[in-house]
N, C-alpha and C positions, 0 to 999 in steps of 0.2 A: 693224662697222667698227672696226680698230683705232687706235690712240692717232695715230701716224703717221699714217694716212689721213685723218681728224679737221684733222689737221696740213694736211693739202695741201688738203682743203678751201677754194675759193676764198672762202667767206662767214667765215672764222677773222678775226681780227683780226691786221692786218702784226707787233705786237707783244704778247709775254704779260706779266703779272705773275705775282710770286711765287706765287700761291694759284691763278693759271690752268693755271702750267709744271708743279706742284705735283701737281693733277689729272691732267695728260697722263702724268707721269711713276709717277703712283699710289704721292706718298710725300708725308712733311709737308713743311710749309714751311722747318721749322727746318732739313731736310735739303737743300733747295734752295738756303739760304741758305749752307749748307758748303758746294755744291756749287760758287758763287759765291764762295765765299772760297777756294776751292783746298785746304778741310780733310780730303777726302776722299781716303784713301791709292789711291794707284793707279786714279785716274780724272783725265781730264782738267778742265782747268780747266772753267769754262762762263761763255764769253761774255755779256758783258749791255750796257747802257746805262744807264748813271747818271744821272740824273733827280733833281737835290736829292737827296734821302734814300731815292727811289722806284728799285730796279732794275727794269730792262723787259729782257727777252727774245726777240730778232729769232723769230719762228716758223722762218723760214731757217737762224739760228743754232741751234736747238734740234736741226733736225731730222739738221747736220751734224755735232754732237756725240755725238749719239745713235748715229751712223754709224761715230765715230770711237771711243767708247769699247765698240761691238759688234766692232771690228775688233781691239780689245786682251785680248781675250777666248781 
């Protein structure tokens, strides 16, 4: 099953955290955390939800960024 399919999985959680987006995406956290800050040249930003100091990650959002930075490719 790949990362994505995992993704559509109806038992996933509505929202990820950093170390869960982290896992799907098979890179560190500190890199997710650029990835949310817009530090990453030439990819799109990556949608989140701010939570006090906790960013969360729509699984939906994830899976249409992922769509979008395969389309820039």
């Amino acid at each position: 099953m790949t990362s994505a399919q995992a993704l559509m999985a109806g038992n996933d959680a509505e929202v990820l955290t950093i170390k869960e987006t982290a896992t799907v995406l098979r890179c560190s956290k500190a890199h997710v955390q650029n990835l949310l800050a817009g530090k990453v040249k030439d990819t799109p930003l990556l949608p989140f939800i701010p939570l006090g100091r906790r960013k969360l990650i729509r699984r939906e959002s994830l899976l249409r960024w992922m769509e979008r930075a395969e389309a820039r490719c």
